[in-house]
Backbone as CSV, one residue per row, in Angstrom:
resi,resn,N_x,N_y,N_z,CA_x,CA_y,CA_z,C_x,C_y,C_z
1,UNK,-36.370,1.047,-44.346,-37.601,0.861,-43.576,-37.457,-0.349,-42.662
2,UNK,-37.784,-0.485,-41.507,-37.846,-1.285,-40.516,-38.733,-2.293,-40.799
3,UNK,-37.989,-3.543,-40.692,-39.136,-5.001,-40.624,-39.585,-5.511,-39.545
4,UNK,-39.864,-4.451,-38.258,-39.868,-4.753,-37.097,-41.547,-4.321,-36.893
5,UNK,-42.212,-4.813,-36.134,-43.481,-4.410,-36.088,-43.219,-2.914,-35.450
6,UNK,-44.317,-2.410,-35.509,-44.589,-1.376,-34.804,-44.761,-1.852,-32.814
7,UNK,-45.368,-2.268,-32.642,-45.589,-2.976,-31.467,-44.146,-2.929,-30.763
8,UNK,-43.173,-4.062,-31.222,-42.441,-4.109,-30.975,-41.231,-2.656,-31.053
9,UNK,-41.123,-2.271,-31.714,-40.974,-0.697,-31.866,-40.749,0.087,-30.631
10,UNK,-42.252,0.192,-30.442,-42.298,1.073,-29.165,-41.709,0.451,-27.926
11,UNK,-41.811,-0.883,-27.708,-41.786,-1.455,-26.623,-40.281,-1.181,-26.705
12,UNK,-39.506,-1.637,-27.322,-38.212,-1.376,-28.076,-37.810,-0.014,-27.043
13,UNK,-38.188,1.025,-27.737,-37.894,2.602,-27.552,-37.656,2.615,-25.688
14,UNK,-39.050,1.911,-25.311,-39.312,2.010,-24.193,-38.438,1.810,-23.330
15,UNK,-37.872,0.646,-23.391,-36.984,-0.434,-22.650,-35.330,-0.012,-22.928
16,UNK,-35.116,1.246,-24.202,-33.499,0.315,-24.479,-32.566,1.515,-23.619
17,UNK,-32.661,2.422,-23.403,-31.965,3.273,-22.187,-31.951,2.651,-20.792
18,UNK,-32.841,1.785,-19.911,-32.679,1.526,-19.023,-32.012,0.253,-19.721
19,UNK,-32.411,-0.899,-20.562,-31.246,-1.805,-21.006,-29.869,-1.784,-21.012
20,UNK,-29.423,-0.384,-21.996,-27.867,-0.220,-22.295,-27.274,0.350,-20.459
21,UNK,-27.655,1.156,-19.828,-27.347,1.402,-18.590,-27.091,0.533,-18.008
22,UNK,-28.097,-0.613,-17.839,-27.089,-1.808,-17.242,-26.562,-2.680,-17.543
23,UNK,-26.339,-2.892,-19.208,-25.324,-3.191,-19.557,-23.884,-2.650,-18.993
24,UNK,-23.612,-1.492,-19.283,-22.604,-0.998,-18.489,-22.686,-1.672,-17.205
25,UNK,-23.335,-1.412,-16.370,-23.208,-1.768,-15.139,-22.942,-3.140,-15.265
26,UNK,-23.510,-4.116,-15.737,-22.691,-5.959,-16.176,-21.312,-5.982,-16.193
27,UNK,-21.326,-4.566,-17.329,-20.007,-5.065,-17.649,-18.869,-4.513,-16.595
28,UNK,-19.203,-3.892,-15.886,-18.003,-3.576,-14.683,-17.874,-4.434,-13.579
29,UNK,-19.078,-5.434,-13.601,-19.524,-6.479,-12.760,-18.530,-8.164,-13.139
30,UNK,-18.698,-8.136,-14.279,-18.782,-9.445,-15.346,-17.553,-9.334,-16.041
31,UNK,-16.288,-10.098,-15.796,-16.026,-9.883,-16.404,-15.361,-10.352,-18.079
32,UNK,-15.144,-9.987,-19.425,-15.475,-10.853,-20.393,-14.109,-11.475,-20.491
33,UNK,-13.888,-12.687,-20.199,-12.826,-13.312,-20.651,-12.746,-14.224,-20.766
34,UNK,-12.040,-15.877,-20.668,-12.379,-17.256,-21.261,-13.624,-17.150,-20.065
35,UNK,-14.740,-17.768,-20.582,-15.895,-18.218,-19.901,-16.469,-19.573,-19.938
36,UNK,-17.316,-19.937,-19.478,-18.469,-21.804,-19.894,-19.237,-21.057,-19.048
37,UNK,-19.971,-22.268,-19.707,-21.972,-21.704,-19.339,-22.650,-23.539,-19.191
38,UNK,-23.215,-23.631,-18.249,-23.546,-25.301,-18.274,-25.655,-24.374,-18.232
39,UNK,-26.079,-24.551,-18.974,-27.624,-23.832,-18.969,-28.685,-24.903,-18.018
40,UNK,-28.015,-25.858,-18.381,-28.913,-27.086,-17.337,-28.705,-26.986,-15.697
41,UNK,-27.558,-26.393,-15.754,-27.440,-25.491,-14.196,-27.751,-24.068,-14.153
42,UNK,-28.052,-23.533,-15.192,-28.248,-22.265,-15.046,-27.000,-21.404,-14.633
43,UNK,-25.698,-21.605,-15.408,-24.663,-21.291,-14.584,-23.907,-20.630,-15.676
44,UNK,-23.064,-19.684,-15.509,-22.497,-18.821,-16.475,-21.107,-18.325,-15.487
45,UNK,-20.031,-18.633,-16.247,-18.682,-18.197,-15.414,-17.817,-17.432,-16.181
46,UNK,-17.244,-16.280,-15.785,-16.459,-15.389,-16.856,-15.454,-14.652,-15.702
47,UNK,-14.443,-15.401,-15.866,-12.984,-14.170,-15.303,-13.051,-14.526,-14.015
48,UNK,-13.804,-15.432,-13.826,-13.696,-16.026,-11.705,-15.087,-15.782,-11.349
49,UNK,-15.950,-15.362,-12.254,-17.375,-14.541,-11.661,-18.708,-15.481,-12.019
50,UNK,-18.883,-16.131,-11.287,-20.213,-16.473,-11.801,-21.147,-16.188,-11.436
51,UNK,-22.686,-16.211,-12.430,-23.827,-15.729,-12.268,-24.936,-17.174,-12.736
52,UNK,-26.105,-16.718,-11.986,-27.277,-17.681,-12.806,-28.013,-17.151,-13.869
53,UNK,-28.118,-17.627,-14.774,-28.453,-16.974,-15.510,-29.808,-17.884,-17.007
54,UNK,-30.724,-17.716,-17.860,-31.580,-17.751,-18.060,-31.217,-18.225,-19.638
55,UNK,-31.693,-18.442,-20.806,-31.586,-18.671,-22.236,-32.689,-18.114,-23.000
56,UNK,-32.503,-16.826,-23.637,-33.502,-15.992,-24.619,-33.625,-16.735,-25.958
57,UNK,-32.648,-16.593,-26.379,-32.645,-17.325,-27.456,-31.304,-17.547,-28.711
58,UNK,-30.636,-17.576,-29.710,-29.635,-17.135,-30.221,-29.887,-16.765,-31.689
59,UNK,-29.041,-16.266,-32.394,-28.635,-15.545,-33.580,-27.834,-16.383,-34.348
60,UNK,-28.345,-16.970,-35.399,-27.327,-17.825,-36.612,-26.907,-16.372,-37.790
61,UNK,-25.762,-16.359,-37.655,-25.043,-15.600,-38.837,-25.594,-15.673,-39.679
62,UNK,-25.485,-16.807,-40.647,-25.930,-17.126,-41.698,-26.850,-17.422,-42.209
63,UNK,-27.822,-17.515,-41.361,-29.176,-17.737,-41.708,-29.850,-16.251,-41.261
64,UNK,-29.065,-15.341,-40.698,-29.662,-14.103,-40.343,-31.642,-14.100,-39.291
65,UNK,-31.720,-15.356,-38.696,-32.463,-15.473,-37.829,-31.866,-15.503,-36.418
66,UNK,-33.431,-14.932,-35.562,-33.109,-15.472,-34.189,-34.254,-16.550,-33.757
67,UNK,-34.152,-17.603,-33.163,-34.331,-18.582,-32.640,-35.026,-18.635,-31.261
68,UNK,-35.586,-18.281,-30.848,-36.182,-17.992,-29.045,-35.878,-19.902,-28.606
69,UNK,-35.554,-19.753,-27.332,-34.959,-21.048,-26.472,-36.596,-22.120,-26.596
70,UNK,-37.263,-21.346,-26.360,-38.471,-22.272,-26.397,-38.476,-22.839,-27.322
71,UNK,-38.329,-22.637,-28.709,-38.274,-23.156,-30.211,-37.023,-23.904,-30.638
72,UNK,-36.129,-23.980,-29.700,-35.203,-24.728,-30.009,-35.378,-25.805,-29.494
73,UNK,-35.324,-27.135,-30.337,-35.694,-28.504,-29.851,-34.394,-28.954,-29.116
74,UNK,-33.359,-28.391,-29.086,-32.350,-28.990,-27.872,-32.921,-28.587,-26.579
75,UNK,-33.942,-27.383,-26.629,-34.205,-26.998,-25.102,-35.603,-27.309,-25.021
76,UNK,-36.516,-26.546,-25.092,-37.851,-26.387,-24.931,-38.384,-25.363,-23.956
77,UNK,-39.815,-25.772,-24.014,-40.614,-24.759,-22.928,-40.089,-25.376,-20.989
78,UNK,-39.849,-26.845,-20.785,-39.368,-27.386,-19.866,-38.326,-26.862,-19.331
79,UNK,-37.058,-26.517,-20.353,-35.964,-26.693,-19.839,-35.512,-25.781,-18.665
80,UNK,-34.706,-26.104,-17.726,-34.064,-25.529,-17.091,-33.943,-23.528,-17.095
81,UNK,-33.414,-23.512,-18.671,-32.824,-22.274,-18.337,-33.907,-21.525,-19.504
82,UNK,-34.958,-22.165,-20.031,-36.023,-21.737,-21.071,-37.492,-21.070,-19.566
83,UNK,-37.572,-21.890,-19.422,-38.690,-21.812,-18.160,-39.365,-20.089,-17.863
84,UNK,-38.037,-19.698,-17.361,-37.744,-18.560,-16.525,-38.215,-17.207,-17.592
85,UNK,-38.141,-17.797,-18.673,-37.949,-16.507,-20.061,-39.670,-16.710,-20.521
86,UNK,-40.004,-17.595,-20.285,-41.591,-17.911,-21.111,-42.676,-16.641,-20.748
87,UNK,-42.385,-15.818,-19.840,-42.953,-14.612,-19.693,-42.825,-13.599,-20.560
88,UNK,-41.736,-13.600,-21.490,-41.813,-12.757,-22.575,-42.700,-13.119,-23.937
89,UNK,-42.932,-14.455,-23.896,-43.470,-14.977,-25.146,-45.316,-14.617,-24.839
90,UNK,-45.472,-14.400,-23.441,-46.945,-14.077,-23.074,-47.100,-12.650,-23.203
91,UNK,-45.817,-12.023,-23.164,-45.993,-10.622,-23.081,-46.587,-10.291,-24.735
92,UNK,-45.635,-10.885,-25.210,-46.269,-10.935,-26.838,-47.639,-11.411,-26.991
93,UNK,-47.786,-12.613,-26.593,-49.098,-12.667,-27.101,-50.084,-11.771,-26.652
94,UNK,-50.159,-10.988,-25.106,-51.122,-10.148,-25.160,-50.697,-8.642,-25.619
95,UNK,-49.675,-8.244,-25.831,-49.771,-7.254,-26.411,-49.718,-7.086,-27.844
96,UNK,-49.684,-8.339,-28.553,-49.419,-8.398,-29.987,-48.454,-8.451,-30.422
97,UNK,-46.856,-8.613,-29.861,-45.803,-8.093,-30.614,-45.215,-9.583,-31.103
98,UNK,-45.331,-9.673,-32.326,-45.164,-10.918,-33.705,-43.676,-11.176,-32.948
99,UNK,-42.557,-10.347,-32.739,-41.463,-11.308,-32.484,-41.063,-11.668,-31.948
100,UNK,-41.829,-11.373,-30.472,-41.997,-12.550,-29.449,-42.564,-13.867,-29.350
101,UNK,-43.709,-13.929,-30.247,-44.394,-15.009,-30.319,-44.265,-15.744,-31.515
102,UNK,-43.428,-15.678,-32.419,-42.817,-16.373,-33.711,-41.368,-17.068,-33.394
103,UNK,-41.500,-18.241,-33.538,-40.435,-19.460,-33.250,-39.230,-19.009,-33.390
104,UNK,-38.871,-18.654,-35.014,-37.718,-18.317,-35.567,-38.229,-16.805,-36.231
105,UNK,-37.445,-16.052,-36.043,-37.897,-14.970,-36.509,-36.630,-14.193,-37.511
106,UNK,-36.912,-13.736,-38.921,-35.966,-13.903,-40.060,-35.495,-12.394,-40.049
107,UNK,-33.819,-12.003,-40.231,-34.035,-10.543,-39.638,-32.988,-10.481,-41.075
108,UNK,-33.073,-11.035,-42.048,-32.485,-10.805,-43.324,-32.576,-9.414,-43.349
109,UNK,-33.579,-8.718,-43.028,-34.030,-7.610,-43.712,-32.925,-5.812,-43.148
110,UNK,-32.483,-6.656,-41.808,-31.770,-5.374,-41.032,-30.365,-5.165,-40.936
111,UNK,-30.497,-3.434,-41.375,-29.018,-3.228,-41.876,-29.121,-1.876,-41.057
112,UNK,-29.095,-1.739,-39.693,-28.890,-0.949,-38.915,-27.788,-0.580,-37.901
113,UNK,-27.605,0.246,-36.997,-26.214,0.307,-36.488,-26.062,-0.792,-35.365
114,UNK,-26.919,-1.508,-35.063,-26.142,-2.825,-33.989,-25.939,-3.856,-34.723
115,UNK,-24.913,-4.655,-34.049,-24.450,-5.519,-35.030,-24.804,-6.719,-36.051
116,UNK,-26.623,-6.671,-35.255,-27.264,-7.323,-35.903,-28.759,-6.926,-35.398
117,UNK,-29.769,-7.600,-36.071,-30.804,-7.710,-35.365,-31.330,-8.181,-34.135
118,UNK,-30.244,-8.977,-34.185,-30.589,-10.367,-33.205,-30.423,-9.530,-31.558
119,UNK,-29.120,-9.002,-31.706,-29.249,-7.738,-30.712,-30.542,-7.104,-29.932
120,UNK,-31.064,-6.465,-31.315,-32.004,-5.855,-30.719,-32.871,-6.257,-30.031
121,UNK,-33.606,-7.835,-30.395,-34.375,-8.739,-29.805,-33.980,-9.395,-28.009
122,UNK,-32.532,-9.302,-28.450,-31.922,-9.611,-26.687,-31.989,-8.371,-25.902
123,UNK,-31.941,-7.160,-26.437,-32.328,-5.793,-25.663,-33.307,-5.994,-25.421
124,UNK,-34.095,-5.930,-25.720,-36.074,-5.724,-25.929,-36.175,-7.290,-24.744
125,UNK,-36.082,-8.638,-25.074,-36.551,-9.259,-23.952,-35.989,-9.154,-22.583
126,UNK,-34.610,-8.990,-22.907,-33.768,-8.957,-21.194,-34.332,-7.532,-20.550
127,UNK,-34.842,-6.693,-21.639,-35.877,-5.319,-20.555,-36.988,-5.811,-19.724
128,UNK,-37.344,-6.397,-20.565,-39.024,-7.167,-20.130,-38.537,-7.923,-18.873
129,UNK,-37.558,-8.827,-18.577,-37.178,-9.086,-17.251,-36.952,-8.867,-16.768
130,UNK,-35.778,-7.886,-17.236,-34.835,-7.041,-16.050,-34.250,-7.572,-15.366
131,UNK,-33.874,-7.909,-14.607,-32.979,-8.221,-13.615,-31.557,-7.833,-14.058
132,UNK,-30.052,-8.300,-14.132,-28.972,-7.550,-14.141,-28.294,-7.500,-15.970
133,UNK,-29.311,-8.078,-16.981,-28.537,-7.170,-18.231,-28.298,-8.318,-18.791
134,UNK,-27.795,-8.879,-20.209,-27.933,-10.284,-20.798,-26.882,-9.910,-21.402
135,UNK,-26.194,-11.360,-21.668,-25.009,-11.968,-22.590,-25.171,-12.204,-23.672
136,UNK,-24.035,-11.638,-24.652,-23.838,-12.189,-25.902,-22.817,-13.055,-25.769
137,UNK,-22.954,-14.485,-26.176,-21.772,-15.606,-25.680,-21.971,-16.233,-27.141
138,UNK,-20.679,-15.797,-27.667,-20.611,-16.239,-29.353,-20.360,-17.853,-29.208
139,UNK,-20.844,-18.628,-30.233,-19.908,-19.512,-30.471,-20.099,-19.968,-32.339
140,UNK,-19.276,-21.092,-32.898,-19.478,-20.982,-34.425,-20.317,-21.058,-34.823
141,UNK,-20.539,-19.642,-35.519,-22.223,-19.478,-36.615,-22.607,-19.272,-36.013
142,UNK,-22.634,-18.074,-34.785,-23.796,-17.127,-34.299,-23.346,-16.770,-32.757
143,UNK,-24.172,-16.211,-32.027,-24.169,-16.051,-30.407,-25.279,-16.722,-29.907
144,UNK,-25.516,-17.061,-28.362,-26.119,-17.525,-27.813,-26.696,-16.410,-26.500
145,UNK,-27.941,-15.401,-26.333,-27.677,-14.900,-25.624,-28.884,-14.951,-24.384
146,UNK,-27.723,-15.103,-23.150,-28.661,-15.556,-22.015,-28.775,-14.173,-20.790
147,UNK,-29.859,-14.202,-20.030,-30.565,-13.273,-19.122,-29.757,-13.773,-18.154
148,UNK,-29.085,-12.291,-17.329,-28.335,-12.793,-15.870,-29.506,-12.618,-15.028
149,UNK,-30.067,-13.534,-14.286,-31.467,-13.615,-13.221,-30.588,-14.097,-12.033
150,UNK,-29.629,-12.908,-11.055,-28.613,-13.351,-10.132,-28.890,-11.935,-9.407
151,UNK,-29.392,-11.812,-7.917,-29.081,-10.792,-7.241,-27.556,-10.651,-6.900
152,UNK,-27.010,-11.167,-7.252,-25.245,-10.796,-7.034,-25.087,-9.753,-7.957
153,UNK,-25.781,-9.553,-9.437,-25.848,-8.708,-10.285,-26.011,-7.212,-10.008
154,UNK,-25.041,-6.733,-9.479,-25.619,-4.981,-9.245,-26.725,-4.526,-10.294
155,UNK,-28.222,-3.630,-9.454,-28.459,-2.894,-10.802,-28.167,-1.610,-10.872
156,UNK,-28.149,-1.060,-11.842,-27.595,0.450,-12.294,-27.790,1.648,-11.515
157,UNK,-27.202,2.193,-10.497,-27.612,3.061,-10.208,-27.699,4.507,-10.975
158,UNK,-28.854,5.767,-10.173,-29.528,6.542,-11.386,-27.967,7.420,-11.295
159,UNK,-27.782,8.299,-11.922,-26.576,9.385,-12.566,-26.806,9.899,-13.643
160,UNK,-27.180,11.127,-13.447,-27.222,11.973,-14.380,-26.567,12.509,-15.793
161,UNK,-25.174,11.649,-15.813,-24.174,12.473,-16.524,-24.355,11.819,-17.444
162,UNK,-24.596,10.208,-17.353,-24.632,9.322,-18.564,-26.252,9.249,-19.541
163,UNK,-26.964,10.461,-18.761,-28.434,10.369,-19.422,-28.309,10.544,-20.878
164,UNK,-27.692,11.882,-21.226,-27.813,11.799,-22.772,-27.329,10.808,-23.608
165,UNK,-26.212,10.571,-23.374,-25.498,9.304,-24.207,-26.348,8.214,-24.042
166,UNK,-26.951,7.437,-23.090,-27.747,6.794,-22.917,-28.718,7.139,-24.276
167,UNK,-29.419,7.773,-24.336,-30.927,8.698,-25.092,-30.024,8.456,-26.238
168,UNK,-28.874,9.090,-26.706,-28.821,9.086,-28.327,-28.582,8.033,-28.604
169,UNK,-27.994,6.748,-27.852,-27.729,5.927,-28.873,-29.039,4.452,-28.256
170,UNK,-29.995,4.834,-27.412,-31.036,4.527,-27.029,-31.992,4.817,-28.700
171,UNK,-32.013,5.993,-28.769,-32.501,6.563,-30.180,-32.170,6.225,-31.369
172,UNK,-30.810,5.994,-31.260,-30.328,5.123,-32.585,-30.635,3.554,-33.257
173,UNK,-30.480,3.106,-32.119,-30.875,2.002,-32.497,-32.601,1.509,-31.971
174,UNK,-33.486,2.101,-31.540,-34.770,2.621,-31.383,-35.381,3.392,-31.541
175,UNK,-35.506,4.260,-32.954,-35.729,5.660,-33.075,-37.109,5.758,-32.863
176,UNK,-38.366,5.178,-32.872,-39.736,5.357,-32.885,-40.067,6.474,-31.747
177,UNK,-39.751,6.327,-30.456,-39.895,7.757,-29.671,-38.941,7.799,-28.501
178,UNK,-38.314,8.454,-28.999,-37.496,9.351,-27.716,-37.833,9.871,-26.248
179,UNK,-38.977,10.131,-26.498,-39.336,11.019,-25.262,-40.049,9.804,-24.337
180,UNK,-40.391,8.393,-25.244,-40.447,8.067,-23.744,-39.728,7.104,-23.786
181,UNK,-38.690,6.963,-24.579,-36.935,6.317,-23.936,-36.492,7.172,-23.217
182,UNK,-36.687,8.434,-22.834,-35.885,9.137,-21.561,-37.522,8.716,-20.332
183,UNK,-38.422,9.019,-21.089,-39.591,8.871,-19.403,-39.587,7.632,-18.996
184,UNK,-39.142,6.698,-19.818,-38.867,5.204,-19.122,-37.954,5.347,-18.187
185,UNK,-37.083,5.563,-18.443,-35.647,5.692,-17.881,-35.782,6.709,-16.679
186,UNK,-36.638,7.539,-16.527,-36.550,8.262,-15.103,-37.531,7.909,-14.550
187,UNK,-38.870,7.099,-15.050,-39.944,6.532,-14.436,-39.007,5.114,-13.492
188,UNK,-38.004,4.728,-14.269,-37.380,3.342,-13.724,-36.553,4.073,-12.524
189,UNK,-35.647,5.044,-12.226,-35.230,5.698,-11.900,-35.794,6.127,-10.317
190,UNK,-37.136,6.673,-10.968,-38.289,7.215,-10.181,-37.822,8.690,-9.694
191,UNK,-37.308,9.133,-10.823,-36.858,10.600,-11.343,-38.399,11.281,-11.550
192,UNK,-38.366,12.352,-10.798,-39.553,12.932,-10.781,-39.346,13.769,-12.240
193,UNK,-40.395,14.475,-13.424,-39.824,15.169,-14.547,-41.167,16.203,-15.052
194,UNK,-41.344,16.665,-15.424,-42.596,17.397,-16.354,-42.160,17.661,-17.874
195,UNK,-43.407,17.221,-18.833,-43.132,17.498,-20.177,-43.805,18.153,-20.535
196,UNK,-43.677,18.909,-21.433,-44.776,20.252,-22.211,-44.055,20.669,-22.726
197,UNK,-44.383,20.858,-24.259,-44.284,21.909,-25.069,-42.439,21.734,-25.572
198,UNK,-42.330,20.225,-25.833,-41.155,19.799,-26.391,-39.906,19.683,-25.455
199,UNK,-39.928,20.181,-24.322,-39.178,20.005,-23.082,-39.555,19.408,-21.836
200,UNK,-38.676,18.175,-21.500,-38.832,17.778,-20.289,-37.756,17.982,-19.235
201,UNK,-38.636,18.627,-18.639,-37.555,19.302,-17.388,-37.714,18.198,-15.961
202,UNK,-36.525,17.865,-15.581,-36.179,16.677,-14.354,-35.745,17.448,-13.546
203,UNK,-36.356,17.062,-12.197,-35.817,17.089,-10.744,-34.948,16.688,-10.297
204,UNK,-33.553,16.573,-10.705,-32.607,15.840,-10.255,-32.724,15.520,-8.855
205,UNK,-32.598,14.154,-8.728,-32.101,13.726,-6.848,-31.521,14.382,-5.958
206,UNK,-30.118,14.714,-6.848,-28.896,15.435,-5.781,-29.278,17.361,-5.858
207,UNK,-30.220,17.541,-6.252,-30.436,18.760,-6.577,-30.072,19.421,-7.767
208,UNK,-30.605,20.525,-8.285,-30.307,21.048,-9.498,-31.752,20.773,-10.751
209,UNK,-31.818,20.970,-11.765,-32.648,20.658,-12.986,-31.926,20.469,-13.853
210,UNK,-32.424,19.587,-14.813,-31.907,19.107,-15.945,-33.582,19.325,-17.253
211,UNK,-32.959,20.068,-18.300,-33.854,19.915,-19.579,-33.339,19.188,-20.729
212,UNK,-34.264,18.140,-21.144,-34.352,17.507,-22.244,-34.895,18.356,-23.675
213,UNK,-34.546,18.893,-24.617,-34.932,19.593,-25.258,-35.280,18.132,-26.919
214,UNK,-36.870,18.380,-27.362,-36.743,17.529,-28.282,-37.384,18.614,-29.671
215,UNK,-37.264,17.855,-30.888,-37.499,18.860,-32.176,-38.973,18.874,-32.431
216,UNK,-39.205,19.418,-33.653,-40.922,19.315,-33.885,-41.066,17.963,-34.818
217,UNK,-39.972,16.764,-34.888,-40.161,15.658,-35.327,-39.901,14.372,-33.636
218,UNK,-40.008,15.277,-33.240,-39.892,14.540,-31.755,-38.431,13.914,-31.470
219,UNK,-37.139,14.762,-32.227,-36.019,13.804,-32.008,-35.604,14.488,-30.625
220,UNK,-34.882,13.741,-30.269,-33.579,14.148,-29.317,-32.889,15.397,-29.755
221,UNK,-32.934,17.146,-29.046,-32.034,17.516,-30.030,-30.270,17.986,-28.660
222,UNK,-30.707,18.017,-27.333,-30.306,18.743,-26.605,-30.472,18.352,-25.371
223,UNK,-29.616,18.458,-24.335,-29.668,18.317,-23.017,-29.102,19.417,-22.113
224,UNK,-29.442,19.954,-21.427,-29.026,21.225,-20.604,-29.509,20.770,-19.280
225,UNK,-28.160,20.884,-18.166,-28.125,20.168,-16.523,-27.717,21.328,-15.947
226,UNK,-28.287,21.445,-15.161,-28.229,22.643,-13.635,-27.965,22.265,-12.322
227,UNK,-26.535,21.843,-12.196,-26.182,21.226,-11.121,-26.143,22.010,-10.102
228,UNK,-26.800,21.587,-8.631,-26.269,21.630,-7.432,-25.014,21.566,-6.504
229,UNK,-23.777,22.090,-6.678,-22.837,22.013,-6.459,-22.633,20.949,-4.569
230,UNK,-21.723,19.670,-4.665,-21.901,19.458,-3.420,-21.439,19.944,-2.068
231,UNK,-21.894,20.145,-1.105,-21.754,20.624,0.093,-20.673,19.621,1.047
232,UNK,-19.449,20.418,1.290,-18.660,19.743,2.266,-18.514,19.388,3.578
């Protein structure tokens, strides 16, 4: 059973298909190899590439918490690279969701397929900002993970092929609802779609239809694409 609010949950579901998408897209951007990060510049360098970038919060191993930047007394609500993120902690307070607005938040409890909890919490806020996709930047006893807020950052463009894979493992590690981890994702898109009666059928851009087929427990079960062949 999940120790995650419900609140957070959905918002979760909502956000993590357009999240993991541009992850990919980071990572063809970014690339991971010896890196430094100075946060008081807002500066993050990896493989010759640098970006500006923001501080969510980090993940102690061993204490199996995450930490939000605001609550960390090396940074604060002031700092430099905390500032920029304090819009998620409001998002919580008006929509209710406890693990945005709790200092340290204890994720002892999760034994799910990402590698931690702490994960999930850097999915879920770097959605809420958006901009080009957030870092996991380990160092001893945990990661540190910061929001790239850099128009140098490509964002994801839409493509059809990677929708399902997106959705199942969008679903996996957000199972509360599916159907609108794909309507997020083509609402972000601005993928035109219709749902009824357990199928959502999309207008693809380049032409053609695509159906989302879901079960009578609302999972993911199927995807079926009707491509437009291109014209030379």
């Amino acid at each position: 059973m999940s120790g995650f609010s419900p609140a957070f949950e959905r918002l979760g579901a909502a956000l993590a298909a357009v999240v993991l998408h541009q992850q990919e897209t980071l990572a063809e951007f970014l690339p991971r190899e010896d890196w430094s990060a100075d946060l008081t510049a807002r500066s993050y360098v990896s493989g010759g590439v640098g970006v500006r970038v923001s501080l969510l919060g980090s993940y102690a191993a061993r204490e199996r918490t995450w930490l939000w930047g605001w609550a960390n007394p090396q940074f604060g609500d002031d700092h430099p690279a905390v500032a920029p993120t304090l819009a998620i902690r409001a998002l919580g307070e008006r929509l209710g969701i406890p693990e945005f607005v709790t200092p340290e938040v204890d994720l002892g409890w999760y034994d799910g397929p990402a590698g931690h909890g702490g994960e999930l919490i850097a999915m879920a806020a770097g959605g809420v900002l958006g901009g080009g996709g957030y870092i996991g930047a380990g160092y001893d006893g945990g990661s540190a993970y910061l929001h790239v807020d850099d128009p140098k950052a490509p964002p994801a463009a839409w493509d059809p092929v990677p929708v399902p894979r997106l959705l199942t493992t969008a679903a996996a590690l957000f199972p509360r609802d599916p159907r609108l981890t794909l309507a997020r994702l083509l609402s972000h898109h601005r993928v035109p779609y219709r749902d009824a009666d357990g199928v959502m059928e999309i207008a693809l851009p380049s032409g053609g239809t695509a159906r989302a087929y879901f079960d009578g427990l609302g999972r993911f079960a199927e995807w079926q694409a009707e491509l437009v062949p291109a014209t030379l």
